[in-house]
PDB file of N, CA, C and O in Angstrom:
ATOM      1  N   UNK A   1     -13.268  -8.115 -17.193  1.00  0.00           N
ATOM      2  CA  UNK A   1     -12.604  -9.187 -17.891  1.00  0.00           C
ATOM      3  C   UNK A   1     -13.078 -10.510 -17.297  1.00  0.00           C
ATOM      4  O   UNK A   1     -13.039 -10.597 -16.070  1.00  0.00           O
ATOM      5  N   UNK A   2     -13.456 -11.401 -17.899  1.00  0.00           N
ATOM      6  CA  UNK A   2     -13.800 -12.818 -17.805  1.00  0.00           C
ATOM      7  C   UNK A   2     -12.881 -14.036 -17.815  1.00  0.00           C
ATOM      8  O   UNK A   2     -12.260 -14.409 -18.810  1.00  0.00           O
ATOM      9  N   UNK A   3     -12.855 -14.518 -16.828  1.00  0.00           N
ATOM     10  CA  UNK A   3     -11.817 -15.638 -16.803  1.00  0.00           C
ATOM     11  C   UNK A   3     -12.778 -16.828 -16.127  1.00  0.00           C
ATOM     12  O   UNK A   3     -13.829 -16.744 -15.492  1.00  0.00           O
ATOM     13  N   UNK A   4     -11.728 -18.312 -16.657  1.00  0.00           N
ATOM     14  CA  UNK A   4     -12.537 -19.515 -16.657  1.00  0.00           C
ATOM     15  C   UNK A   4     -11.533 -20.353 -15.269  1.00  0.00           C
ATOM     16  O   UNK A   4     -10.341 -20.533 -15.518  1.00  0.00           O
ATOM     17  N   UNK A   5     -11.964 -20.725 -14.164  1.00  0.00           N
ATOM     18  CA  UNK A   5     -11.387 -21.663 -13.523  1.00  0.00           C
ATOM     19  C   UNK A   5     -11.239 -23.003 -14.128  1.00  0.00           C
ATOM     20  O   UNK A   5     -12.165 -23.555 -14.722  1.00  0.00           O
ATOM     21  N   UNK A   6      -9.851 -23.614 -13.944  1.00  0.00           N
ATOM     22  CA  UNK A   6      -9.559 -24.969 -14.832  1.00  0.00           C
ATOM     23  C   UNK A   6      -9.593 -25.794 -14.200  1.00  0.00           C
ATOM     24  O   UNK A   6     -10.234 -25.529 -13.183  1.00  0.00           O
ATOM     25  N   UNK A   7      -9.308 -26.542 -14.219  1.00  0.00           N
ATOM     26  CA  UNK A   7      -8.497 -27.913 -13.390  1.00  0.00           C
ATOM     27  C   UNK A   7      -8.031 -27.750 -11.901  1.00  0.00           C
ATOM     28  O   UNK A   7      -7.232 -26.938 -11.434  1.00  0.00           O
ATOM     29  N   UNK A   8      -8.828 -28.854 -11.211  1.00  0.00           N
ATOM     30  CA  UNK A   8      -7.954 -28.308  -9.773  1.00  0.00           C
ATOM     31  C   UNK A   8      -8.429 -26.596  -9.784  1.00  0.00           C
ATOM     32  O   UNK A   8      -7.465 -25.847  -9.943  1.00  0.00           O
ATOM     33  N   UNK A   9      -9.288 -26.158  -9.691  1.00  0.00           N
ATOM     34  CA  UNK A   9      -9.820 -25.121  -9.220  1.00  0.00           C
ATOM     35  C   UNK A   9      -8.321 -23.457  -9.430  1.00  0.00           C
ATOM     36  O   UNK A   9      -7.796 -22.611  -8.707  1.00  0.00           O
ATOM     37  N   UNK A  10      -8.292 -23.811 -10.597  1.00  0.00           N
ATOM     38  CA  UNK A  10      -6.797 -22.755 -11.060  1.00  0.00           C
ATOM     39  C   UNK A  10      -7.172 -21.641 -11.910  1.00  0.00           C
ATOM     40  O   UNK A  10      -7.629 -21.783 -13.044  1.00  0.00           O
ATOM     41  N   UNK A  11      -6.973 -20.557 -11.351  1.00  0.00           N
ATOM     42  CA  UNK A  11      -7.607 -19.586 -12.093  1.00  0.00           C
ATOM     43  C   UNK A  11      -6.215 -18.748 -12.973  1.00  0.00           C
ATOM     44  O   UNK A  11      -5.134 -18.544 -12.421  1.00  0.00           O
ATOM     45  N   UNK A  12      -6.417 -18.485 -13.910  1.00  0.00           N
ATOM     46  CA  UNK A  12      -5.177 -18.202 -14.896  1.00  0.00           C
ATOM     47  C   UNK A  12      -5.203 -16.627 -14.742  1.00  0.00           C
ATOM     48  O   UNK A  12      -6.248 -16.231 -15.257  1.00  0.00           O
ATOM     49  N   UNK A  13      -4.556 -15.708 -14.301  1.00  0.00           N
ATOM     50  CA  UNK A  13      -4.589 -14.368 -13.974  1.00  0.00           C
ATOM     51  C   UNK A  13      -4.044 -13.825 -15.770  1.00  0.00           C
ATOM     52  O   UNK A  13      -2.944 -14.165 -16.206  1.00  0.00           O
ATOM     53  N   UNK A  14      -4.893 -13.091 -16.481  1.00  0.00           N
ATOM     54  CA  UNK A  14      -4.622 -12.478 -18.046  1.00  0.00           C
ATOM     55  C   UNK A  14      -3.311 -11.271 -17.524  1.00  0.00           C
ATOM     56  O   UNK A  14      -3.180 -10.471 -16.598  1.00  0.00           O
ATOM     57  N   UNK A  15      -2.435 -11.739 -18.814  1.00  0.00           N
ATOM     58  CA  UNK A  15      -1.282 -11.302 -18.778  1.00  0.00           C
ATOM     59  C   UNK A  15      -1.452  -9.515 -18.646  1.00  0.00           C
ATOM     60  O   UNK A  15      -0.537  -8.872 -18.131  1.00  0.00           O
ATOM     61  N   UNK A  16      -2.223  -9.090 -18.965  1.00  0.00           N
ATOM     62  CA  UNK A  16      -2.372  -7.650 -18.774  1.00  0.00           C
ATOM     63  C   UNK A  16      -3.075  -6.712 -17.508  1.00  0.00           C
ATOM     64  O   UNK A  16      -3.008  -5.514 -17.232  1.00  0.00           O
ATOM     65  N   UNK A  17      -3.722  -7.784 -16.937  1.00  0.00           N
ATOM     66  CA  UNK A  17      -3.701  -7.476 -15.104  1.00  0.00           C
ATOM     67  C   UNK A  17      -2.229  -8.181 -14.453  1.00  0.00           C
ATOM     68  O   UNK A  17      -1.692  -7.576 -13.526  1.00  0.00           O
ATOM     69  N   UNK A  18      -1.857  -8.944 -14.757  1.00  0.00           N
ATOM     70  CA  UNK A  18      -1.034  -9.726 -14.006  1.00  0.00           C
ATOM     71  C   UNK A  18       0.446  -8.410 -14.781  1.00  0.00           C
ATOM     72  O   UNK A  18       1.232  -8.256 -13.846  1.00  0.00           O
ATOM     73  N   UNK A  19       0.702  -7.982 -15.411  1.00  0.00           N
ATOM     74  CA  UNK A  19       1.731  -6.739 -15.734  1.00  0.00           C
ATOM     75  C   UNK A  19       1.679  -5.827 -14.717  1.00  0.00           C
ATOM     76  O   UNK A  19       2.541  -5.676 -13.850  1.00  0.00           O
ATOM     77  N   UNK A  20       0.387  -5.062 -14.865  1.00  0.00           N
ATOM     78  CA  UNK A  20      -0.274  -3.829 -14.481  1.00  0.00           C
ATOM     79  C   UNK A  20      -0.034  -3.932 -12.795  1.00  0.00           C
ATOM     80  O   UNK A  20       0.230  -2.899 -12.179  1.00  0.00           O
ATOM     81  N   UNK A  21      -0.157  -5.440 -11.973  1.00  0.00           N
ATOM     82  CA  UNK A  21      -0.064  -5.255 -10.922  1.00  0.00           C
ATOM     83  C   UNK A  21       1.071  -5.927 -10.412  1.00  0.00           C
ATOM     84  O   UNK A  21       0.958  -6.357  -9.264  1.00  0.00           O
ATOM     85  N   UNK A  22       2.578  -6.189 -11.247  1.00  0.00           N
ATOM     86  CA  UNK A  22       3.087  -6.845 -10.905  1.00  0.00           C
ATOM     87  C   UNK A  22       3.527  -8.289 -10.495  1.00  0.00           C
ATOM     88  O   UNK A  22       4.515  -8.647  -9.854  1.00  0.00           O
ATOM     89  N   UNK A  23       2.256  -9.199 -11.186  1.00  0.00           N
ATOM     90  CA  UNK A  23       2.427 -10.635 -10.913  1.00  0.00           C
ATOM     91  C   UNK A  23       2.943 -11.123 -11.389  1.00  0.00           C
ATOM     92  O   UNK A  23       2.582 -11.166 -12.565  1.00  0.00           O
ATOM     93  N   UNK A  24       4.089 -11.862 -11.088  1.00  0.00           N
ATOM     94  CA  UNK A  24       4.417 -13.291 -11.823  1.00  0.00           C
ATOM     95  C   UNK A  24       4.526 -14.418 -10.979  1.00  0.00           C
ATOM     96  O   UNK A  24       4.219 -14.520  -9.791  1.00  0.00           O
ATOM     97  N   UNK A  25       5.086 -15.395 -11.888  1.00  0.00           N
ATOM     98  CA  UNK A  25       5.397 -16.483 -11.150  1.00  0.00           C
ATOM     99  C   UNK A  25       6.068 -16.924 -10.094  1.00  0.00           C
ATOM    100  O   UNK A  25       7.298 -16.958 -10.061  1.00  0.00           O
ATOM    101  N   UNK A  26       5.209 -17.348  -9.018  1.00  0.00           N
ATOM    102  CA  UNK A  26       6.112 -17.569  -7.891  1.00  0.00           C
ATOM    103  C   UNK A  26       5.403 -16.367  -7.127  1.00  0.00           C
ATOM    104  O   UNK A  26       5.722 -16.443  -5.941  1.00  0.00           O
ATOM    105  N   UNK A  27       4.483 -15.183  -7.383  1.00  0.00           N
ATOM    106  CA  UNK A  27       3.992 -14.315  -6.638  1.00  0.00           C
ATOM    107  C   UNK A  27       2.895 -14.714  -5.352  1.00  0.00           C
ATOM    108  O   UNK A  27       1.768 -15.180  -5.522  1.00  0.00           O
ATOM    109  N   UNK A  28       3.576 -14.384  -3.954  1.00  0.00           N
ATOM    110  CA  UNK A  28       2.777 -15.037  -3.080  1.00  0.00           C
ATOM    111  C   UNK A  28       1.003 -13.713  -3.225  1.00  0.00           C
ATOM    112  O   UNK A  28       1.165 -12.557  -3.616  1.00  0.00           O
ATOM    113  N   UNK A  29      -0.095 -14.121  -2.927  1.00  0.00           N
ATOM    114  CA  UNK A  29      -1.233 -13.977  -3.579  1.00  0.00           C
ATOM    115  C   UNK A  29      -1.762 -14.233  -1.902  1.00  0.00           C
ATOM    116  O   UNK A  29      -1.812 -15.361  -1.410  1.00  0.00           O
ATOM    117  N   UNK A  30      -2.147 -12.932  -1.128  1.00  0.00           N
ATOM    118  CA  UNK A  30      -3.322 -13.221   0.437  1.00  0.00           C
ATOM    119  C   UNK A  30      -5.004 -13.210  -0.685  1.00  0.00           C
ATOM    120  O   UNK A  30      -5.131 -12.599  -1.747  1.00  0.00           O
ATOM    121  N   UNK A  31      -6.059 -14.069   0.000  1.00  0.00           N
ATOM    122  CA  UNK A  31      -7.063 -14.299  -0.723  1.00  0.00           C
ATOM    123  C   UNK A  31      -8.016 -14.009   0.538  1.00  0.00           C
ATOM    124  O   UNK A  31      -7.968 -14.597   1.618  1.00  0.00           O
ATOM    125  N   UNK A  32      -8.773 -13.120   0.220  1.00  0.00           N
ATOM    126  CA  UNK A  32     -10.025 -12.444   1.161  1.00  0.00           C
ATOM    127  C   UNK A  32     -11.384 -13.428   0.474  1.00  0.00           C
ATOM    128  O   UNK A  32     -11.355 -13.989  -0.622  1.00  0.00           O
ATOM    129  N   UNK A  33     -12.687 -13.438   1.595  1.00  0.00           N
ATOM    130  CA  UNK A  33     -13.791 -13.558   1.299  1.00  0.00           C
ATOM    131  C   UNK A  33     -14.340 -12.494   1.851  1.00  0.00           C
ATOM    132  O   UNK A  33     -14.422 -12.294   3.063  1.00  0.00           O
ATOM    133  N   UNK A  34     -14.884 -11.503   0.648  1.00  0.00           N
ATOM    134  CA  UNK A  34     -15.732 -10.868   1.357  1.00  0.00           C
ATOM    135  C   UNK A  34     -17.412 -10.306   1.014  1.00  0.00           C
ATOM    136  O   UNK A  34     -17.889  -9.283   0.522  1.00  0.00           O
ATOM    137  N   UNK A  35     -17.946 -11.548   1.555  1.00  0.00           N
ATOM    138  CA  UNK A  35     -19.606 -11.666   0.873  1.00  0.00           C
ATOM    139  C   UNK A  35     -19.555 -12.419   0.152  1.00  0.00           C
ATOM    140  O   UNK A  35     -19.051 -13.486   0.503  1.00  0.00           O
ATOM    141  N   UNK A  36     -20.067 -12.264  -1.295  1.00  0.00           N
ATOM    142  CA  UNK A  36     -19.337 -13.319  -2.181  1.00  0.00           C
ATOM    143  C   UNK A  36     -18.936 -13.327  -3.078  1.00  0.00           C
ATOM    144  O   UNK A  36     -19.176 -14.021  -4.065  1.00  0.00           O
ATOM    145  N   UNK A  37     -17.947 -12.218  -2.823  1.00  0.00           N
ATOM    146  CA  UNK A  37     -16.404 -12.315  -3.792  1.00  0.00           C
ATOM    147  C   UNK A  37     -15.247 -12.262  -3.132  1.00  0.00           C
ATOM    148  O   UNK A  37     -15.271 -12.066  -1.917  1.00  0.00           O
ATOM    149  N   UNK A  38     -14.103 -12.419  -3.777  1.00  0.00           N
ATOM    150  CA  UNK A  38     -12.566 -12.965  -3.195  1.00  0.00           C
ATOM    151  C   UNK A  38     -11.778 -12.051  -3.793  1.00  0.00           C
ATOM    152  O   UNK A  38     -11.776 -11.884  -5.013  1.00  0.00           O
ATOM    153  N   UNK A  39     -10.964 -11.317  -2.876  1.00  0.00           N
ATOM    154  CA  UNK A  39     -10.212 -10.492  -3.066  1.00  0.00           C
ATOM    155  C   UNK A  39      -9.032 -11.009  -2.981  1.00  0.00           C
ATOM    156  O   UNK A  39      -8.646 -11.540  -1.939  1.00  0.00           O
ATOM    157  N   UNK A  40      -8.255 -10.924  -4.118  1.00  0.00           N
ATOM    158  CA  UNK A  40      -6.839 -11.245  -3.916  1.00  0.00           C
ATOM    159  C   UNK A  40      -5.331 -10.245  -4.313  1.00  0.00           C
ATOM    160  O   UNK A  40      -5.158  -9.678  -5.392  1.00  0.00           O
ATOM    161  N   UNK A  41      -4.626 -10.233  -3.457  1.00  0.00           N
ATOM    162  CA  UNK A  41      -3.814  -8.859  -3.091  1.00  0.00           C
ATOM    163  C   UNK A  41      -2.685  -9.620  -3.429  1.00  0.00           C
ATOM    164  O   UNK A  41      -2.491 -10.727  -2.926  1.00  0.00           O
ATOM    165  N   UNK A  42      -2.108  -9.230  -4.050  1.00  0.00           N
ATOM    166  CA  UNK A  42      -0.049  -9.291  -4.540  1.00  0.00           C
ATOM    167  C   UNK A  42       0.379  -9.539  -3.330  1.00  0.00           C
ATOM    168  O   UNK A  42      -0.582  -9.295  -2.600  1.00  0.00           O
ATOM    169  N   UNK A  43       1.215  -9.863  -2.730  1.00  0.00           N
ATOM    170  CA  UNK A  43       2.594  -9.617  -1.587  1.00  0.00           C
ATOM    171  C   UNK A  43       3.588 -10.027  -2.322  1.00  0.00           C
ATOM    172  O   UNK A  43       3.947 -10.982  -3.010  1.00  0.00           O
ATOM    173  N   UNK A  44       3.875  -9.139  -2.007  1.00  0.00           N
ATOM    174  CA  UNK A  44       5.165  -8.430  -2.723  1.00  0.00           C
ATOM    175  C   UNK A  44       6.561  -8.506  -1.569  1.00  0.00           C
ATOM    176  O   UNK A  44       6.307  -8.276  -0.387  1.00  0.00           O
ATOM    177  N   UNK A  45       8.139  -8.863  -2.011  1.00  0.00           N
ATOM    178  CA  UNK A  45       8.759  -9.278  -1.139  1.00  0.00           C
ATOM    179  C   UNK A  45       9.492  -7.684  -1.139  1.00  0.00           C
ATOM    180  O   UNK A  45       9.109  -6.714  -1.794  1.00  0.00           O
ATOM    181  N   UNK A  46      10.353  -7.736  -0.441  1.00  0.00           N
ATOM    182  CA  UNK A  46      11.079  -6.555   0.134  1.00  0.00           C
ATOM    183  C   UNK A  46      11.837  -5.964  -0.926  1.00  0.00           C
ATOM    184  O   UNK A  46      11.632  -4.763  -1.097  1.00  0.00           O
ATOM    185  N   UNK A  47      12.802  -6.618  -1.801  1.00  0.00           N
ATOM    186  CA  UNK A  47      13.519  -6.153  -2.678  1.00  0.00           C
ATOM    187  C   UNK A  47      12.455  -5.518  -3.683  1.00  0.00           C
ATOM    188  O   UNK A  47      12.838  -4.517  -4.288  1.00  0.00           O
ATOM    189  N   UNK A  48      11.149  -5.988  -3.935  1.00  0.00           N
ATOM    190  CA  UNK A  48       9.910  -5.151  -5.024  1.00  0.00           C
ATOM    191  C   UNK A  48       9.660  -4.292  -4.454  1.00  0.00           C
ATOM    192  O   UNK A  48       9.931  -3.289  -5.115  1.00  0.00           O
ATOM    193  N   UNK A  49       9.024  -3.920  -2.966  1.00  0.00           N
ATOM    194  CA  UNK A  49       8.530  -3.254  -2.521  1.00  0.00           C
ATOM    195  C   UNK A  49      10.042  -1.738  -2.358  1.00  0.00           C
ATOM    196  O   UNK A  49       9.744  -0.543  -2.346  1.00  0.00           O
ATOM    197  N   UNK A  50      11.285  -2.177  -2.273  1.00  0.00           N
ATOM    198  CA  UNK A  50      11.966  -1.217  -2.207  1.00  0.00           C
ATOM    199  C   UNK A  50      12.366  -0.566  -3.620  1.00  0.00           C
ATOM    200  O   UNK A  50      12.804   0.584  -3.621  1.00  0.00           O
ATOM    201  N   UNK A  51      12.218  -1.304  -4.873  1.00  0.00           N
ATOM    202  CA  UNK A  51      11.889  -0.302  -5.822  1.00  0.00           C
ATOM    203  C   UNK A  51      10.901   0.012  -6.274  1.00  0.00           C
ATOM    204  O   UNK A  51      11.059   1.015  -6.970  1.00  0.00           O
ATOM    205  N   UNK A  52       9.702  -0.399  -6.243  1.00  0.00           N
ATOM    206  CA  UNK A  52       8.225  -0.120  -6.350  1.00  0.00           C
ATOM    207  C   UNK A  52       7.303   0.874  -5.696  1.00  0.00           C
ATOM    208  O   UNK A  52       6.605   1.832  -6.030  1.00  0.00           O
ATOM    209  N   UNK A  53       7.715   0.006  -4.288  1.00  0.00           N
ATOM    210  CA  UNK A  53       6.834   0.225  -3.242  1.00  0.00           C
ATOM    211  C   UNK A  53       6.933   1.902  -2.831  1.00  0.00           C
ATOM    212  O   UNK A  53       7.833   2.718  -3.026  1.00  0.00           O
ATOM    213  N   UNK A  54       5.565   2.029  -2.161  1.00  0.00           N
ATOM    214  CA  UNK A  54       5.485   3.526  -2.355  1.00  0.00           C
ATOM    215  C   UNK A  54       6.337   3.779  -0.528  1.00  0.00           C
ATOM    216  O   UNK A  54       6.303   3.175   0.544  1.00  0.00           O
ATOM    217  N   UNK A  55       7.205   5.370  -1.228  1.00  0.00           N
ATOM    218  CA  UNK A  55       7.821   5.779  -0.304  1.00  0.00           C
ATOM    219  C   UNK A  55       7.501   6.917   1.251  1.00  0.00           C
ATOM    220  O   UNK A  55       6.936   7.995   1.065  1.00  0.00           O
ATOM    221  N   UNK A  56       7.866   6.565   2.447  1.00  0.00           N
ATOM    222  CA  UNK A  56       7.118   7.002   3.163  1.00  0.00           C
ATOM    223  C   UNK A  56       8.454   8.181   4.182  1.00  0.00           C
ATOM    224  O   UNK A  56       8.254   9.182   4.871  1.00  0.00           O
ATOM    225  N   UNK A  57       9.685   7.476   3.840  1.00  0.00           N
ATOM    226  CA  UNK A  57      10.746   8.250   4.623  1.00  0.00           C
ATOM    227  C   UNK A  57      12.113   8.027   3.905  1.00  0.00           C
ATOM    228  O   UNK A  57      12.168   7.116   3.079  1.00  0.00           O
ATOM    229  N   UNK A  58      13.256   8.808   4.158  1.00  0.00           N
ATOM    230  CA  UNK A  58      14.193   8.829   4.024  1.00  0.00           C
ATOM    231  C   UNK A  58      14.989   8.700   4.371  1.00  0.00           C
ATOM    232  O   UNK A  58      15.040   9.235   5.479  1.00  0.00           O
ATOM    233  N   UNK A  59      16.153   8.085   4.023  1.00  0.00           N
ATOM    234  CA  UNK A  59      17.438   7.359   5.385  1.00  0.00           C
ATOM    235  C   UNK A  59      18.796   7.791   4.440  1.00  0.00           C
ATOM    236  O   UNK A  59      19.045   7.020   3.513  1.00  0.00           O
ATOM    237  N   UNK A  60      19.326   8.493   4.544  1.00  0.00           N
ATOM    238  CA  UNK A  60      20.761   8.442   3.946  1.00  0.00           C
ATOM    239  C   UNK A  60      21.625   7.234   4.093  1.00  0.00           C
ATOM    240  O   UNK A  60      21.545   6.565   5.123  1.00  0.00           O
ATOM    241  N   UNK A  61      22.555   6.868   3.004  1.00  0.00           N
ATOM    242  CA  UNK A  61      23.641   5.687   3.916  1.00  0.00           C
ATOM    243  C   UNK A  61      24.363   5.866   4.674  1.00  0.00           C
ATOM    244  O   UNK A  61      24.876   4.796   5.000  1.00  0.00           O
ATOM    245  N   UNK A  62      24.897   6.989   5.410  1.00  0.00           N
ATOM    246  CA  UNK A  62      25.867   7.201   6.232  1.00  0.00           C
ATOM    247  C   UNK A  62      24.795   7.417   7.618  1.00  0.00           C
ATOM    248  O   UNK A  62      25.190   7.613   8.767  1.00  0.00           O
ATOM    249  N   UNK A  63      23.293   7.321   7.163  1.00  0.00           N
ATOM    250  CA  UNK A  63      22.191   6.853   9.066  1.00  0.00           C
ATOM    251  C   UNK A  63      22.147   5.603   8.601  1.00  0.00           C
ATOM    252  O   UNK A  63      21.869   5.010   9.643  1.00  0.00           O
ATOM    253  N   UNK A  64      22.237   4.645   7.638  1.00  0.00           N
ATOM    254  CA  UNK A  64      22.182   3.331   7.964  1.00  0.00           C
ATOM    255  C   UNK A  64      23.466   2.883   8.556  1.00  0.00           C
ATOM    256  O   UNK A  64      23.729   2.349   9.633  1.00  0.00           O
ATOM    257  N   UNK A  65      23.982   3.146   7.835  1.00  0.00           N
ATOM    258  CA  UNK A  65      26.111   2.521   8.436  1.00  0.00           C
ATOM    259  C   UNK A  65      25.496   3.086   9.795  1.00  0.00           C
ATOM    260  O   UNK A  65      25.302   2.357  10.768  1.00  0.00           O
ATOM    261  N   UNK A  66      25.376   3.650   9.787  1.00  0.00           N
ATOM    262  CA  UNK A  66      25.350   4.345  11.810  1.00  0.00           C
ATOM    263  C   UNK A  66      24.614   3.770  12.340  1.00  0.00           C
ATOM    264  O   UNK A  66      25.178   3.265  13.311  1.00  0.00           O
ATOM    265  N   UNK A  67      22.968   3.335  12.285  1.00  0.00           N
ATOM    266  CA  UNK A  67      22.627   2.265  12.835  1.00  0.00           C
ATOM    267  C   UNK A  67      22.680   1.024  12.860  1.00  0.00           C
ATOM    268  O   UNK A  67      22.236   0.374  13.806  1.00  0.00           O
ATOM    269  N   UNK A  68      23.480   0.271  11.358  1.00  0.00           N
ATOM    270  CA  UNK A  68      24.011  -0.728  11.765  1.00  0.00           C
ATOM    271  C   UNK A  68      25.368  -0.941  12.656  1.00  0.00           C
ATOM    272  O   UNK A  68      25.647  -1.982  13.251  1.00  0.00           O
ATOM    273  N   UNK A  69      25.953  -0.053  12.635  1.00  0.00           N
ATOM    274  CA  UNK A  69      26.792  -0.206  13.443  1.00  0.00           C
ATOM    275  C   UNK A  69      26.597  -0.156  14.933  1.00  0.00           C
ATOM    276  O   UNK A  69      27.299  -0.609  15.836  1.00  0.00           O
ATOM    277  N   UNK A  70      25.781   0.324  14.952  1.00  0.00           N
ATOM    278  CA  UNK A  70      25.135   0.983  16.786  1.00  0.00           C
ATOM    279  C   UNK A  70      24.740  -0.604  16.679  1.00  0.00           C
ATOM    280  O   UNK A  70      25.544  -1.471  17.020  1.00  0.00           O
ATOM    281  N   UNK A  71      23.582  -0.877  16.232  1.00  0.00           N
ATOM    282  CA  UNK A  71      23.119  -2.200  16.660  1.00  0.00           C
ATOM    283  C   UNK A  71      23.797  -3.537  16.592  1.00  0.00           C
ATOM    284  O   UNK A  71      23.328  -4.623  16.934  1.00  0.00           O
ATOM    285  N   UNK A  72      25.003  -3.268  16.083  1.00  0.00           N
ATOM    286  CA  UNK A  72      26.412  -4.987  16.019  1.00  0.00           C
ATOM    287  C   UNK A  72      26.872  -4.432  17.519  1.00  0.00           C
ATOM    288  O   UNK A  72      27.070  -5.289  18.381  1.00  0.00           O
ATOM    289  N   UNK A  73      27.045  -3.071  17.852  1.00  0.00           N
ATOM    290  CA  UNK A  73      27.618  -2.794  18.797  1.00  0.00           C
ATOM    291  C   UNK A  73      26.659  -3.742  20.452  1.00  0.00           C
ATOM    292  O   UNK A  73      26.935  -4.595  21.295  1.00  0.00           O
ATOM    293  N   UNK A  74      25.543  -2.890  20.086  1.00  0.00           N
ATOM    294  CA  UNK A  74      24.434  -3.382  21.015  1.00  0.00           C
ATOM    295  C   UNK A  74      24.531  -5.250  20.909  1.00  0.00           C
ATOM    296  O   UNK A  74      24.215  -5.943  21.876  1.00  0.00           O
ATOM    297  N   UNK A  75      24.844  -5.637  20.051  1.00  0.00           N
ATOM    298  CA  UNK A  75      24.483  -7.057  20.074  1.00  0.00           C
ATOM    299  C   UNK A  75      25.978  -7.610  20.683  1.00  0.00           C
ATOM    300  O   UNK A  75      25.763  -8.559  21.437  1.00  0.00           O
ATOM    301  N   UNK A  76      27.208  -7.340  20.589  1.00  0.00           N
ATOM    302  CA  UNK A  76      28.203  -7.910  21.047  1.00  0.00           C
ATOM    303  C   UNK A  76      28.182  -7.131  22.472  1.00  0.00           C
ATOM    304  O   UNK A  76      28.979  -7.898  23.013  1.00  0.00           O
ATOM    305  N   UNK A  77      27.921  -6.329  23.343  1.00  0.00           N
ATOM    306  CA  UNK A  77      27.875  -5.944  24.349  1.00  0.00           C
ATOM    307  C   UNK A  77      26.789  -6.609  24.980  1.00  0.00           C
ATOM    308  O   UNK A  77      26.962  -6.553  26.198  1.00  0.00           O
ATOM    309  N   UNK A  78      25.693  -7.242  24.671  1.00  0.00           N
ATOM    310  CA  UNK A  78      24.897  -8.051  25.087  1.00  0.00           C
ATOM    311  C   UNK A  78      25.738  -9.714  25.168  1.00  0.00           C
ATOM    312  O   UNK A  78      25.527 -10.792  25.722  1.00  0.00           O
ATOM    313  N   UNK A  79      26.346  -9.363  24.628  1.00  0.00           N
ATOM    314  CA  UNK A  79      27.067 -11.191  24.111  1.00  0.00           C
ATOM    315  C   UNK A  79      28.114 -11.361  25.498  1.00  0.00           C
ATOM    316  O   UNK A  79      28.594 -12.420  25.902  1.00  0.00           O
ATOM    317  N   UNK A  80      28.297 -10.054  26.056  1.00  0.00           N
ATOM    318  CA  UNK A  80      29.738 -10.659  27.232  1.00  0.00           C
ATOM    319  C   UNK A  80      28.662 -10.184  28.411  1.00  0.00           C
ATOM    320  O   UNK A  80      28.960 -10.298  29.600  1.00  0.00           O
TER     321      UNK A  80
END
């Protein structure tokens, strides 16, 4: 696919890559050089990546309640 840089060096990402990989507006974008082309990668914030993002482990809520609680514990026992 062929795209035209505009104004101020702005490249318009076509609505059917920008679907396919999740972009919209406001999407922060890391930009590689490598040789001489530019790779540019999505970052993606936490709330995408936790329904998107690919899964690697499993946590029930009753091991999160338990480690958040362990760790308020750890933090007010550090506090006195």
């Amino acid at each position: 696919m062929l795209v035209r840089i505009g104004k101020k060096r702005t490249l318009v990402i076509p609505k059917k890559i920008a679907k396919e990989l999740g972009i919209s507006e406001n999407t922060l974008m890391k930009l590689d050089v490598e040789g001489d082309k530019i790779i540019m990668t999505p970052l993606m914030d936490a709330v995408w990546l936790s329904i998107h993002g690919e899964k690697f482990c499993r946590i029930t809520l009753k091991e999160l309640e338990e480690g958040s609680v362990a760790e308020q514990k750890k933090r007010i026992e550090g506090a006195h």
